[in-house]
PDB file of N, CA, C and O in Angstrom, chain B, residues numbered from 101:
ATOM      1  N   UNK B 101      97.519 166.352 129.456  1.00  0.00           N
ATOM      2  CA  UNK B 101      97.658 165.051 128.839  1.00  0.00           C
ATOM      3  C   UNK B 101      96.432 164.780 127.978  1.00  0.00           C
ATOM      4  O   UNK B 101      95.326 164.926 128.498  1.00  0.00           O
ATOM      5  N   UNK B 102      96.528 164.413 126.762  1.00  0.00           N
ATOM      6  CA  UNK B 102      95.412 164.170 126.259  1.00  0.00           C
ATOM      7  C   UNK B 102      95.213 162.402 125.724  1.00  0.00           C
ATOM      8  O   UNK B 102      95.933 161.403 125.699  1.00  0.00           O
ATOM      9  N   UNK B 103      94.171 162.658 125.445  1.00  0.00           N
ATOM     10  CA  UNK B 103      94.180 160.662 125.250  1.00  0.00           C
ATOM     11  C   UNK B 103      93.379 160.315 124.311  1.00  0.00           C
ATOM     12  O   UNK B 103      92.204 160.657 124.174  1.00  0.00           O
ATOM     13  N   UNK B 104      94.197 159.422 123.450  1.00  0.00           N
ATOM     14  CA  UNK B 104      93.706 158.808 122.203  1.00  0.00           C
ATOM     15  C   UNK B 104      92.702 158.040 121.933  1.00  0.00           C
ATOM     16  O   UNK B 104      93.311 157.076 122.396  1.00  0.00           O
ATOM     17  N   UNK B 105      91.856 157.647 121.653  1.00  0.00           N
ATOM     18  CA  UNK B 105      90.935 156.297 121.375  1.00  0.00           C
ATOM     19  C   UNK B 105      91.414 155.649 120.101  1.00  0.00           C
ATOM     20  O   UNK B 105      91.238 156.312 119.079  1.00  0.00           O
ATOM     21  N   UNK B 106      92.034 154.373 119.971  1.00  0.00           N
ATOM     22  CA  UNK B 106      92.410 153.754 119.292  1.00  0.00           C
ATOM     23  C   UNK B 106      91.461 152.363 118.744  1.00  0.00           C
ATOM     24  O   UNK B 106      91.360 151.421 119.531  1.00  0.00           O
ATOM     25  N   UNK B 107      90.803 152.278 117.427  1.00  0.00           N
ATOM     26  CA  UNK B 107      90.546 151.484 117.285  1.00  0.00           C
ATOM     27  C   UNK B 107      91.286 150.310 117.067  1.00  0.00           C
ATOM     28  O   UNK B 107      92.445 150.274 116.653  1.00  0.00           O
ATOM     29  N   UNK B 108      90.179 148.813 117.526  1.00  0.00           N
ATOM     30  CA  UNK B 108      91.007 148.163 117.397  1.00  0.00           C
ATOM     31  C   UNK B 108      91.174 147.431 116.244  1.00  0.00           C
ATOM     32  O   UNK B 108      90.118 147.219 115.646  1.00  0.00           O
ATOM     33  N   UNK B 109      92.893 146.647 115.382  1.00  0.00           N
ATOM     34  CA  UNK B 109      93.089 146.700 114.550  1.00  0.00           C
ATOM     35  C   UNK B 109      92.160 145.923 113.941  1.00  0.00           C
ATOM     36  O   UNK B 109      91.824 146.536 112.928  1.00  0.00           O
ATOM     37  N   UNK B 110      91.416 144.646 114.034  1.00  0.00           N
ATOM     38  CA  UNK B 110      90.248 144.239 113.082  1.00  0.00           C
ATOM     39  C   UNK B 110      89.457 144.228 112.659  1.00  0.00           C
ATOM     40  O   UNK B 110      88.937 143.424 111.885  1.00  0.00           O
ATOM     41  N   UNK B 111      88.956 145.759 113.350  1.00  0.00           N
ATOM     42  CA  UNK B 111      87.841 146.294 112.802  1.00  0.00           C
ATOM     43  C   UNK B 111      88.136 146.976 111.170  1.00  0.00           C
ATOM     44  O   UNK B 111      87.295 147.198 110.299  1.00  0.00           O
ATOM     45  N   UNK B 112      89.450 147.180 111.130  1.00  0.00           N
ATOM     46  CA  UNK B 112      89.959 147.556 109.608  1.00  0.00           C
ATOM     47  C   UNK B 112      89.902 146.123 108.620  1.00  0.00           C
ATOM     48  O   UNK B 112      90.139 146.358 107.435  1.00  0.00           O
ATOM     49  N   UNK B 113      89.700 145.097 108.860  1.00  0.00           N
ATOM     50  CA  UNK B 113      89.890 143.957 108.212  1.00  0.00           C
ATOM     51  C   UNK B 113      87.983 143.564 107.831  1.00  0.00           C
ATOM     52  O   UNK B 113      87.515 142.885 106.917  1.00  0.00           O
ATOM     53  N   UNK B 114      87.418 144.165 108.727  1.00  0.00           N
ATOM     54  CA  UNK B 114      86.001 143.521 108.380  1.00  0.00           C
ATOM     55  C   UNK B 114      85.311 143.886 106.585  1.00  0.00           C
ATOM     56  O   UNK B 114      85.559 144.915 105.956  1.00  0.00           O
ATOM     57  N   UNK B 115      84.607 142.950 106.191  1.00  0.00           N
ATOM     58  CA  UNK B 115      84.418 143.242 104.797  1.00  0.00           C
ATOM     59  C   UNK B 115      82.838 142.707 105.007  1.00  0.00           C
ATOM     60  O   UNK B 115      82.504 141.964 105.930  1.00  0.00           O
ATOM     61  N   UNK B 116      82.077 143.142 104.143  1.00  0.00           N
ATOM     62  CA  UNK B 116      80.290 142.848 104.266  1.00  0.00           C
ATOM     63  C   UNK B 116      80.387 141.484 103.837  1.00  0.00           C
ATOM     64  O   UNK B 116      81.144 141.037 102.976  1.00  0.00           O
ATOM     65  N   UNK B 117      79.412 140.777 104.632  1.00  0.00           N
ATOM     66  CA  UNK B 117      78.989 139.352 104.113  1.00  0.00           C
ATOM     67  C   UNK B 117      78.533 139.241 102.806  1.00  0.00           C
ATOM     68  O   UNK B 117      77.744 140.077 102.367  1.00  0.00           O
ATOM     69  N   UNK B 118      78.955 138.255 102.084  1.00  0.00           N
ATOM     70  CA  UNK B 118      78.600 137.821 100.776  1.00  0.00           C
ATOM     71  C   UNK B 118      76.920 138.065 100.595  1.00  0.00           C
ATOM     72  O   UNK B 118      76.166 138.618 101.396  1.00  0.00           O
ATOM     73  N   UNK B 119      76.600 137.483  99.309  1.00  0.00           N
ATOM     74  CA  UNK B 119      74.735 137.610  99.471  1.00  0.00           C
ATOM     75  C   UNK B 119      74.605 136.690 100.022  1.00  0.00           C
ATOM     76  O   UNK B 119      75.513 135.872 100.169  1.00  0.00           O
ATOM     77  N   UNK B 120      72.912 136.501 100.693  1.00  0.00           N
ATOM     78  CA  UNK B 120      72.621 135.067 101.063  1.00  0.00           C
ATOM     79  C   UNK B 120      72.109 134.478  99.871  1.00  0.00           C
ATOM     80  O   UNK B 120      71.529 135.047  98.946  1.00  0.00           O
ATOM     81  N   UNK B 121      72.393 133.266 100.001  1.00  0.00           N
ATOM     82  CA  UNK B 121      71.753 132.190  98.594  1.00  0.00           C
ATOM     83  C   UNK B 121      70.330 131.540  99.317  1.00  0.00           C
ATOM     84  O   UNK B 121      70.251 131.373 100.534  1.00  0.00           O
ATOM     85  N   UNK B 122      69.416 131.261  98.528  1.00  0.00           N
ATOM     86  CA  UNK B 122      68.333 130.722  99.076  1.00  0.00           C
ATOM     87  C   UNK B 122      68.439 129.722  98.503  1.00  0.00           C
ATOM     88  O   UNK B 122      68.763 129.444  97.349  1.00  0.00           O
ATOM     89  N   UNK B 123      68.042 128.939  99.676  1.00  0.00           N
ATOM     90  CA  UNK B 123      68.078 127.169  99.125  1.00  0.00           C
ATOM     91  C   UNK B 123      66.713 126.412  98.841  1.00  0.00           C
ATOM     92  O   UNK B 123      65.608 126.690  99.307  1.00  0.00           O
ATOM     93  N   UNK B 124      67.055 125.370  97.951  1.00  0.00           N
ATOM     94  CA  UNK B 124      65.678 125.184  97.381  1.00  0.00           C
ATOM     95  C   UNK B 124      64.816 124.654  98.147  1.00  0.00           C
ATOM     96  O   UNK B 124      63.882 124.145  97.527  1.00  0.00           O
ATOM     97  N   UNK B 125      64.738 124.535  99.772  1.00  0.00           N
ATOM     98  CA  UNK B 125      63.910 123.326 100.272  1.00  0.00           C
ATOM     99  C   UNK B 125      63.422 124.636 101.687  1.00  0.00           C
ATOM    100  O   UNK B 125      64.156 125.583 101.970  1.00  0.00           O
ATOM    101  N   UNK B 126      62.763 124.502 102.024  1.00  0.00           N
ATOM    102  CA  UNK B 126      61.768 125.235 103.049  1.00  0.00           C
ATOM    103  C   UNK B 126      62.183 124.343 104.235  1.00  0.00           C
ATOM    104  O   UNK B 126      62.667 124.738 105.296  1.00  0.00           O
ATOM    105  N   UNK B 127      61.925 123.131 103.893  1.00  0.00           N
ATOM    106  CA  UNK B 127      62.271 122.201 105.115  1.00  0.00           C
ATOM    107  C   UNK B 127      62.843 120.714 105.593  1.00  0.00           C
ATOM    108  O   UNK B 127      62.599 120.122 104.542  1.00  0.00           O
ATOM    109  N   UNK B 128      63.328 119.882 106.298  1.00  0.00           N
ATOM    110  CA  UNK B 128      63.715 118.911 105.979  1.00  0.00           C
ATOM    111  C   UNK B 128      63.070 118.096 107.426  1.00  0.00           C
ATOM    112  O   UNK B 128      63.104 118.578 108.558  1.00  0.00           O
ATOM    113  N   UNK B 129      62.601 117.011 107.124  1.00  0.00           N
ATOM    114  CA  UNK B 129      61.902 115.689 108.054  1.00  0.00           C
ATOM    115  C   UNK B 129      63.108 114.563 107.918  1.00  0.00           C
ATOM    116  O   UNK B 129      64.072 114.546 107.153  1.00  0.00           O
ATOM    117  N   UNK B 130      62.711 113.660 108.911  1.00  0.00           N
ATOM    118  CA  UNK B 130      63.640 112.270 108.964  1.00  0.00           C
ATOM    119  C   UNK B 130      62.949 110.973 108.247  1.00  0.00           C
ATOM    120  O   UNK B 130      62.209 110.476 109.097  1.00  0.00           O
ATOM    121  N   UNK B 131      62.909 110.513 107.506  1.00  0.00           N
ATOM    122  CA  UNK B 131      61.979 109.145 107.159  1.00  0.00           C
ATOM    123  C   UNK B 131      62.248 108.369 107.713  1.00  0.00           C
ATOM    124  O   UNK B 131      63.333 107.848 107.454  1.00  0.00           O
ATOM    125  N   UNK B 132      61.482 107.866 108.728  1.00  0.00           N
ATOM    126  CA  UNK B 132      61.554 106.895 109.858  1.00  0.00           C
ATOM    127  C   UNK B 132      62.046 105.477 109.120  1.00  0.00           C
ATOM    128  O   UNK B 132      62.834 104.882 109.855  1.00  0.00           O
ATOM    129  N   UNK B 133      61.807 104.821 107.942  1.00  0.00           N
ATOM    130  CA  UNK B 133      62.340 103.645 107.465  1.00  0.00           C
ATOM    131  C   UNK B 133      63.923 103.858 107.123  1.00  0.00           C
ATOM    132  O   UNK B 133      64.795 103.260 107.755  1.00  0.00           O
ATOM    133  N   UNK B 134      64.169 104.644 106.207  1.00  0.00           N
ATOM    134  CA  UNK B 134      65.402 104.967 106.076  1.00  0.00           C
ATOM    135  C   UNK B 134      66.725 105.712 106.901  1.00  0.00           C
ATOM    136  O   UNK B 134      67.946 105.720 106.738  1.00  0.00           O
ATOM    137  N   UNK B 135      65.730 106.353 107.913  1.00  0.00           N
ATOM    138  CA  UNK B 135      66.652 107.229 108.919  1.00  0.00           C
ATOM    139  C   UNK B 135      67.714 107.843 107.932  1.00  0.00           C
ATOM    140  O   UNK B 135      68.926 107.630 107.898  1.00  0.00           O
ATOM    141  N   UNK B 136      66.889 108.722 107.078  1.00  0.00           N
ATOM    142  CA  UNK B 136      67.874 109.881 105.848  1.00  0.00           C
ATOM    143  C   UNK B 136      67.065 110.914 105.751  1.00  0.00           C
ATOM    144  O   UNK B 136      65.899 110.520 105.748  1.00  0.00           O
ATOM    145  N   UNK B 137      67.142 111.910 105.680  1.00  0.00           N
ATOM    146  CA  UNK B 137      66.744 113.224 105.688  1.00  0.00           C
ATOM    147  C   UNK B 137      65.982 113.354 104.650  1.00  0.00           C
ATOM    148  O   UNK B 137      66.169 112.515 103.769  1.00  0.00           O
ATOM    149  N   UNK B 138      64.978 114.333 104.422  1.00  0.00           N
ATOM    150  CA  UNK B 138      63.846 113.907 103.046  1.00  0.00           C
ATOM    151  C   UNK B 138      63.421 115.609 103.309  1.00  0.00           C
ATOM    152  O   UNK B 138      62.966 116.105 104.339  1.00  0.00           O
ATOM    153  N   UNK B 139      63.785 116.368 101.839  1.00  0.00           N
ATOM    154  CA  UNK B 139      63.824 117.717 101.741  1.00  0.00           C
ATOM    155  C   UNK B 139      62.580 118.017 101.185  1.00  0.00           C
ATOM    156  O   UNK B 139      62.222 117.466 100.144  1.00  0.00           O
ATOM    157  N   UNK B 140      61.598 119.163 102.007  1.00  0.00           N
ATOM    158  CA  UNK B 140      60.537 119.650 101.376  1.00  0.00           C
ATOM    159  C   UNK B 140      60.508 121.075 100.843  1.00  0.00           C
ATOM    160  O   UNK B 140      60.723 122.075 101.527  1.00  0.00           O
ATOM    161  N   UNK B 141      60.230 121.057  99.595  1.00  0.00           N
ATOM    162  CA  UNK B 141      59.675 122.545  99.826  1.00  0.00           C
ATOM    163  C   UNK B 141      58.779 123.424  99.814  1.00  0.00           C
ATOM    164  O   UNK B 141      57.783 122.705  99.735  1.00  0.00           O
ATOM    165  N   UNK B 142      58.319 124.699  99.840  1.00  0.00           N
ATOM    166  CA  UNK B 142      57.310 125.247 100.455  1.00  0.00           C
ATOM    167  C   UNK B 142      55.959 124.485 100.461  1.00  0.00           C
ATOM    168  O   UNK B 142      55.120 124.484 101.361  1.00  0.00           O
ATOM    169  N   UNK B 143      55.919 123.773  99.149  1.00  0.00           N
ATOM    170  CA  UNK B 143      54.444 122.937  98.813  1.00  0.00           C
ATOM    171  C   UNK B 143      54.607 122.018  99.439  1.00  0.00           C
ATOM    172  O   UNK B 143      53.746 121.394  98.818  1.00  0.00           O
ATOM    173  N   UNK B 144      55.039 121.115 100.347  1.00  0.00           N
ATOM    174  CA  UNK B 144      55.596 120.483 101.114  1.00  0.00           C
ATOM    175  C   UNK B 144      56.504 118.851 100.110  1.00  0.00           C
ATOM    176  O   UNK B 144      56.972 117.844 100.640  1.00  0.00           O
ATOM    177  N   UNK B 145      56.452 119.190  98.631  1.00  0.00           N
ATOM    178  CA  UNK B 145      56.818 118.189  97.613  1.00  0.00           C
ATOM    179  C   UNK B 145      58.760 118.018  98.287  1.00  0.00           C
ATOM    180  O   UNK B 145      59.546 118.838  98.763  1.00  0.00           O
ATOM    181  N   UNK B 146      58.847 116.557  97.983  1.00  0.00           N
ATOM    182  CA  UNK B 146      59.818 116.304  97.934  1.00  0.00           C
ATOM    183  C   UNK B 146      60.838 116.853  97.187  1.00  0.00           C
ATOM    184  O   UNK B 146      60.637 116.519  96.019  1.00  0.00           O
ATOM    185  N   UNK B 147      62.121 117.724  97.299  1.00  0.00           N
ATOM    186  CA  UNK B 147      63.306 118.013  96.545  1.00  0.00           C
ATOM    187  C   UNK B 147      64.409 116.899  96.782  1.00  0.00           C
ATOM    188  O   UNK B 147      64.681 116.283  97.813  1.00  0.00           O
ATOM    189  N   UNK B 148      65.128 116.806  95.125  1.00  0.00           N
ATOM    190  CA  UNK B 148      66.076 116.221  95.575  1.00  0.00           C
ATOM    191  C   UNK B 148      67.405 117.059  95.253  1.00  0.00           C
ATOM    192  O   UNK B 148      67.775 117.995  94.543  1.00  0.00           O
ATOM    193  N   UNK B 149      67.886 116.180  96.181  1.00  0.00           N
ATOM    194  CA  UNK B 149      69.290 117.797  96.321  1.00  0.00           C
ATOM    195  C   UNK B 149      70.666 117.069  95.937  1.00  0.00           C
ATOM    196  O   UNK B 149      71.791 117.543  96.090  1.00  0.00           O
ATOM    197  N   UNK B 150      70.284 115.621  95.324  1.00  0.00           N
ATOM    198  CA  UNK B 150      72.210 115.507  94.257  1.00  0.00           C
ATOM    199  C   UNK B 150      72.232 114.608  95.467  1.00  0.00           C
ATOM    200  O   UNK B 150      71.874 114.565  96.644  1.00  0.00           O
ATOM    201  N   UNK B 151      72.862 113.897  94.508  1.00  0.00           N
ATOM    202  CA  UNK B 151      73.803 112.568  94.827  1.00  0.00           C
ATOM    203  C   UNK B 151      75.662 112.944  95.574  1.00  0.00           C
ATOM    204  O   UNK B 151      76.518 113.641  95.028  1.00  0.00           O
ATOM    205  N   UNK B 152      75.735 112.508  96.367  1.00  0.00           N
ATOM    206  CA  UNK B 152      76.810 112.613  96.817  1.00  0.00           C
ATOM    207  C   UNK B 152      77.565 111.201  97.315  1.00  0.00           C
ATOM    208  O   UNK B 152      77.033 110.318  97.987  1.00  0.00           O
ATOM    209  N   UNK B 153      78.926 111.212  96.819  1.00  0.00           N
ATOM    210  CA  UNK B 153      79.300 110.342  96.752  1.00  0.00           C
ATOM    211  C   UNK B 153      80.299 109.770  98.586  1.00  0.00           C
ATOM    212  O   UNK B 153      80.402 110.462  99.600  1.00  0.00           O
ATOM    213  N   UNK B 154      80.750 108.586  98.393  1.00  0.00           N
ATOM    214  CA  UNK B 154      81.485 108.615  99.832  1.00  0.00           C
ATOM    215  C   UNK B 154      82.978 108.055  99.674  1.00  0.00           C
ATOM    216  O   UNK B 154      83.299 107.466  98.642  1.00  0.00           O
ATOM    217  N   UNK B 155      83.923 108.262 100.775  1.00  0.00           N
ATOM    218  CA  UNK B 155      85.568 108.717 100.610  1.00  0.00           C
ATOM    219  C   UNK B 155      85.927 107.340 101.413  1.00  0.00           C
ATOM    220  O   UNK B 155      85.064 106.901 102.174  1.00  0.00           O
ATOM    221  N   UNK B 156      86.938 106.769 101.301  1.00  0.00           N
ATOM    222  CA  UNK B 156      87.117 105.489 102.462  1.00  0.00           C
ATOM    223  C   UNK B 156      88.709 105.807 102.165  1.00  0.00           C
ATOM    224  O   UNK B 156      89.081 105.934 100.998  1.00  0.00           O
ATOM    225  N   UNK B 157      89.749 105.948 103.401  1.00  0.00           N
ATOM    226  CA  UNK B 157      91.210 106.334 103.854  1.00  0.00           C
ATOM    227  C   UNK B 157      91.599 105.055 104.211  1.00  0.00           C
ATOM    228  O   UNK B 157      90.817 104.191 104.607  1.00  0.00           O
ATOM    229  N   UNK B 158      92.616 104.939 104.099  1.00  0.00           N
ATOM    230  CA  UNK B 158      93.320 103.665 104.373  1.00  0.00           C
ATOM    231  C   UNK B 158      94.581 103.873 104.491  1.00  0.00           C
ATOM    232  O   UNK B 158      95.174 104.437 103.571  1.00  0.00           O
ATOM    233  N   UNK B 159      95.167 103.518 105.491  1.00  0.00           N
ATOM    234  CA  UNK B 159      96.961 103.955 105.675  1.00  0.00           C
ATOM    235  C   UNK B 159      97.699 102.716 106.386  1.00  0.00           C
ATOM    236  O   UNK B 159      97.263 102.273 107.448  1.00  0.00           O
ATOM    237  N   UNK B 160      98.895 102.145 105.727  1.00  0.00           N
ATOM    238  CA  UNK B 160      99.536 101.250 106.004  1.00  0.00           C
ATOM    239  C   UNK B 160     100.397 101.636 107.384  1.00  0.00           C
ATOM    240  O   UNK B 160     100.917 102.735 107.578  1.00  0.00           O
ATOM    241  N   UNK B 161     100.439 100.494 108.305  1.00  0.00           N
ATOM    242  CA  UNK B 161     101.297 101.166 109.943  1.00  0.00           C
ATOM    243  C   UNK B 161     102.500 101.079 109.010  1.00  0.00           C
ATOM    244  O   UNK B 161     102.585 100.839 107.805  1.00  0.00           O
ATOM    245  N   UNK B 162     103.554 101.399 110.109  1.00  0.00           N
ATOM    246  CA  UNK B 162     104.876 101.248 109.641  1.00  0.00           C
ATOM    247  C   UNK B 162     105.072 100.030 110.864  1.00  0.00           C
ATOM    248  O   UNK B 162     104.621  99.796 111.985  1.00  0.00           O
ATOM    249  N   UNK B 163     106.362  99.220 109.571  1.00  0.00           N
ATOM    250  CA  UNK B 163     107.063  98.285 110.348  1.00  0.00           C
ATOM    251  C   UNK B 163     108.254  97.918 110.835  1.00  0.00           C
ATOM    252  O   UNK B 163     109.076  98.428 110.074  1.00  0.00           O
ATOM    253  N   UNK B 164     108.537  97.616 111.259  1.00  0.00           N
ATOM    254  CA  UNK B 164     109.627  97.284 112.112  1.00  0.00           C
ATOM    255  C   UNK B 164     110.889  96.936 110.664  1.00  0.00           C
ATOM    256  O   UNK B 164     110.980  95.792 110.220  1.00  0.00           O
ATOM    257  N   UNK B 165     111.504  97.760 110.260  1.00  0.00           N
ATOM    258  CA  UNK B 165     112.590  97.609 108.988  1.00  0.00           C
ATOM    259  C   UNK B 165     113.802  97.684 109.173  1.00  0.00           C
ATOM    260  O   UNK B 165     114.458  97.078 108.326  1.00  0.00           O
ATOM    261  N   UNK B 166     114.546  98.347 110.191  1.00  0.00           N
ATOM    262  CA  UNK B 166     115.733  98.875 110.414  1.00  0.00           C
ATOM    263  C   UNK B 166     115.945  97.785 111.407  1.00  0.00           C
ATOM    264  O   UNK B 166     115.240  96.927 111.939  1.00  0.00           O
ATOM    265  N   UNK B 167     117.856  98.352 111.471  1.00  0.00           N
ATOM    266  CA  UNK B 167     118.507  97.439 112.429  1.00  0.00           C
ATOM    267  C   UNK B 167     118.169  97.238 114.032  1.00  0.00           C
ATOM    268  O   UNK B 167     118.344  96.225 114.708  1.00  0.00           O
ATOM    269  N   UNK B 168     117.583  98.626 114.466  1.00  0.00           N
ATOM    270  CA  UNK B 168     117.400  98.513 116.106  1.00  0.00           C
ATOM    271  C   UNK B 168     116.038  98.305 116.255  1.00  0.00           C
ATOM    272  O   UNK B 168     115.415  98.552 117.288  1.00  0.00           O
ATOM    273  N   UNK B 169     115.584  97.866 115.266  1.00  0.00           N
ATOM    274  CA  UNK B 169     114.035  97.440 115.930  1.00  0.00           C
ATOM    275  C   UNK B 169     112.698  98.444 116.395  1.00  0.00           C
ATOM    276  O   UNK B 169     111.628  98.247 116.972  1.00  0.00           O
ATOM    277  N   UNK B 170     113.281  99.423 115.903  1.00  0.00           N
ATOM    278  CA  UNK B 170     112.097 100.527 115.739  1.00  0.00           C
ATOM    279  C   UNK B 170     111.185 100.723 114.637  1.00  0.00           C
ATOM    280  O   UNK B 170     111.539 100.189 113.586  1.00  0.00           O
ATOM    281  N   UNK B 171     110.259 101.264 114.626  1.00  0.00           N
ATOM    282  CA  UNK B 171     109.376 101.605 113.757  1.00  0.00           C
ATOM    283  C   UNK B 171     109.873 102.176 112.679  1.00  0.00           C
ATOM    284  O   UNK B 171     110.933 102.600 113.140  1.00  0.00           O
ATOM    285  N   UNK B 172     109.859 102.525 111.441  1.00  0.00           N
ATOM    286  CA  UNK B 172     110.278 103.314 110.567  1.00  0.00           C
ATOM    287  C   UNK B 172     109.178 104.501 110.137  1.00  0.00           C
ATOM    288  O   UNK B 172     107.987 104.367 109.857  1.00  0.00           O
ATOM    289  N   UNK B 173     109.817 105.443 110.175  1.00  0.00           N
ATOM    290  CA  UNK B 173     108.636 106.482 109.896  1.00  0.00           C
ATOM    291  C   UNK B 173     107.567 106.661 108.534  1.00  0.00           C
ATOM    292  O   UNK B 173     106.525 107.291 108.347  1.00  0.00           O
ATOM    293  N   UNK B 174     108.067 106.130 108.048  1.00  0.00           N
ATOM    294  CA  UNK B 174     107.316 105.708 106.501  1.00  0.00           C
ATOM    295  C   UNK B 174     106.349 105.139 106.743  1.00  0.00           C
ATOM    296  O   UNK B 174     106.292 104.452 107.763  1.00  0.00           O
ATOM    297  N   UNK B 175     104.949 105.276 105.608  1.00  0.00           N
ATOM    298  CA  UNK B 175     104.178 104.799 105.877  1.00  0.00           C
ATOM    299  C   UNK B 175     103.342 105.158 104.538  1.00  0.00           C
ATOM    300  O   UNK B 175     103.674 106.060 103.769  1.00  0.00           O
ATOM    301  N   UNK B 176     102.231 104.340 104.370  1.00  0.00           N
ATOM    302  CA  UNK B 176     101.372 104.920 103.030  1.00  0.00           C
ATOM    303  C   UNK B 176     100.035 105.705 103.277  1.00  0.00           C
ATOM    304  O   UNK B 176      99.573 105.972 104.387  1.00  0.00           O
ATOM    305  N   UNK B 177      99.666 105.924 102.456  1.00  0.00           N
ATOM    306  CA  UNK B 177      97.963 106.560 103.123  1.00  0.00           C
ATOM    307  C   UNK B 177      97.852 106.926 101.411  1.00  0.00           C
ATOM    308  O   UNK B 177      98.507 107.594 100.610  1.00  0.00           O
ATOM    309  N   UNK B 178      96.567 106.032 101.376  1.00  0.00           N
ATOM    310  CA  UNK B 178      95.455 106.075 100.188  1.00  0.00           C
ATOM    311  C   UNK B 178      94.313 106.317 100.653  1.00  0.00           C
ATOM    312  O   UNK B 178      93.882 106.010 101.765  1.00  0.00           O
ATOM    313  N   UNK B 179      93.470 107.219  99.298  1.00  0.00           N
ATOM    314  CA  UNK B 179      92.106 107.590  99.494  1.00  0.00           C
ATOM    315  C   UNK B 179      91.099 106.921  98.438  1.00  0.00           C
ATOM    316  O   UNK B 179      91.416 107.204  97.282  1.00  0.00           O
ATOM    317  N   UNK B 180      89.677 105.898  98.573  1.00  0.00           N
ATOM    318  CA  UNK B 180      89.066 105.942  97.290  1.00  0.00           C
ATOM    319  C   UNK B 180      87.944 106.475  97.307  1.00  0.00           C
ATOM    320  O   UNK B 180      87.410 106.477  98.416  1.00  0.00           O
ATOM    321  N   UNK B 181      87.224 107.060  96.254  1.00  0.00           N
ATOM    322  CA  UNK B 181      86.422 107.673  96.477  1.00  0.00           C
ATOM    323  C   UNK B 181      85.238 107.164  95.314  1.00  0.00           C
ATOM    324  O   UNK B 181      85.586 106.658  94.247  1.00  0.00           O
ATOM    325  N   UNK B 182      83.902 107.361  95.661  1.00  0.00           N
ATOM    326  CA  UNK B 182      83.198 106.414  94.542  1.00  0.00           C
ATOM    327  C   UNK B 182      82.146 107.480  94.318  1.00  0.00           C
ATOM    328  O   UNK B 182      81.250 107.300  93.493  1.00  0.00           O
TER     329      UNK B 182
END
């Protein structure tokens, strides 16, 4: 009887990690007034790393529309974003 060693199949799927990107900041502290993150880098100078904006969801319940008094499955859902 002889016996196979079978690899297993995802080792055929593995592919090398991308490059690493180096990011511009060495390090990041908390500013105790603002409680927001404050990016240094190597010289210990402040970086700023972009404005990012924020998302607010909003979704209407469903109401009571039909004859037996159930919920209707309909419903809305909006996003705004600034």
């Amino acid at each position: 009887m002889t016996t196979t060693t079978l690899r297993p199949w995802g080792l055929n799927r593995l592919r090398p990690y991308p490059s690493v990107t180096v990011e511009p900041y060495a390090t990041v502290t908390l500013d105790p007034l603002t409680q927001t993150g404050v990016f240094l880098d190597q010289g210990g100078d402040a970086v700023e790393m972009g404005k990012h904006g924020t998302s607010r969801g909003t979704e209407t319940r469903p109401e009571s529309t039909n004859q037996d008094s159930k919920n209707d499955t309909d419903h809305d859902q909006d996003t705004e974003q600034d």
